[in-house]
N, C-alpha and C positions, 0 to 999 in steps of 0.2 A: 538549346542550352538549358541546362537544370539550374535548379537552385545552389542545388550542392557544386555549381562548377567556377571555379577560381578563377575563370577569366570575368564571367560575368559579377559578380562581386565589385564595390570601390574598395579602393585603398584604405587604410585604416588611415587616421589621419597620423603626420608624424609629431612624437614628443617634443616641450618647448627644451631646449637644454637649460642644463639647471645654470647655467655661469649668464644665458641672456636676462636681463628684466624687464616687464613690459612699459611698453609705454608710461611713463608717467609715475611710474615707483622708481625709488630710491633703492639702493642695494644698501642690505644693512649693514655691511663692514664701512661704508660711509657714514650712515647717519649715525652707528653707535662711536666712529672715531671723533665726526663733528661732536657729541656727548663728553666724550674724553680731553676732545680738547676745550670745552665749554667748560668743565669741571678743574680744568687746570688754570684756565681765568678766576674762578672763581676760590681756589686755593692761593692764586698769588693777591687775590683781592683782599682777603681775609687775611694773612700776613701783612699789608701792607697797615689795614684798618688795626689789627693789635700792637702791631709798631709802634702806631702812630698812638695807641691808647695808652702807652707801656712808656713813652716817650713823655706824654703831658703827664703821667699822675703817678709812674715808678724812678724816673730819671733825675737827680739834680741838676743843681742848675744847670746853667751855661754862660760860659764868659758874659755874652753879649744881653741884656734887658730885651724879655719877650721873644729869644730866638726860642727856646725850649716848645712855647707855646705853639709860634708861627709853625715851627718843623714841624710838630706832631698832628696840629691840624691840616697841614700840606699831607702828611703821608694817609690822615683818614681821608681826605677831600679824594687823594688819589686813589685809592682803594676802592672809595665807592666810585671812582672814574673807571677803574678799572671794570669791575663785577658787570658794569653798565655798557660799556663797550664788548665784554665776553659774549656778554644775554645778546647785542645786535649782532655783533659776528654770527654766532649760533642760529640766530633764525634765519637771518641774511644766507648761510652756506647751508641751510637743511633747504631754503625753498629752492634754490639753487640747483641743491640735485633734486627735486622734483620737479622743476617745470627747466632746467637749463638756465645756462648765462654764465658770465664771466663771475670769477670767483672775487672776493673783496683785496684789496694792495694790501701793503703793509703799511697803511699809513699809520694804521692805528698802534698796531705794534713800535712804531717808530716813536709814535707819541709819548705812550707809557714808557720806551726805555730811554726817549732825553729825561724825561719828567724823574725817572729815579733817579738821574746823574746828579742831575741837578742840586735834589732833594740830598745826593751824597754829599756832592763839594760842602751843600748850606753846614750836614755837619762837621765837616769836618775845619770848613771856614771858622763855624759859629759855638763847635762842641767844645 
């Protein structure tokens, strides 16, 4: 056999396909959605936190002594609950798809959307 002869020759090795990822990467239409959805925590955060600013220092009163105040510090307090819980989600579900495991419940989600009922009824009890 020559050099030039094609049996003797190995295989070329074959390409990774482009749709597998190796080990231990994250594919990026994951971690850029965990982004998108990080950034959407932090948009409902920031609406909460101006609510709540707009509420103690643009709003008059309210029937009730000291609801005004309560509500508006409720809705920052929840705001920055909120932003707080977005950031652990987001690292929490980026390491996740990097090393595997179970993805986070909904508890949290569950928490912030009693937490704004609540904060509703206060106005509408208290507004």
């Amino acid at each position: 056999m020559t050099d030039n002869d094609p049996a003797s020759s190995t295989p070329p090795p074959k390409p990774t396909p482009p749709d597998e990822v190796p080990p231990g990467a994250a594919d990026a239409r994951f971690t850029l959605a965990a982004e998108r959805t990080m950034l959407a925590w932090l948009r409902t955060a920031l609406g909460l936190i101006a609510a709540g600013v707009a509420v103690i220092h643009v709003v008059g009163d309210f029937n009730a002594s000291g609801a005004r105040i309560s509500l508006g510090v409720a809705l920052v307090v929840l705001g920055s609950a909120t932003a707080l819980i977005g950031a652990w989600r987001w690292q929490k579900v980026t390491h996740i798809l990097e090393n595997g495991g179970k993805m986070p419940g909904p508890a949290a989600v569950w928490a912030v959307t009693i937490a704004m009922v609540v904060l509703a009824v206060g106005f509408v009890v208290f507004g």
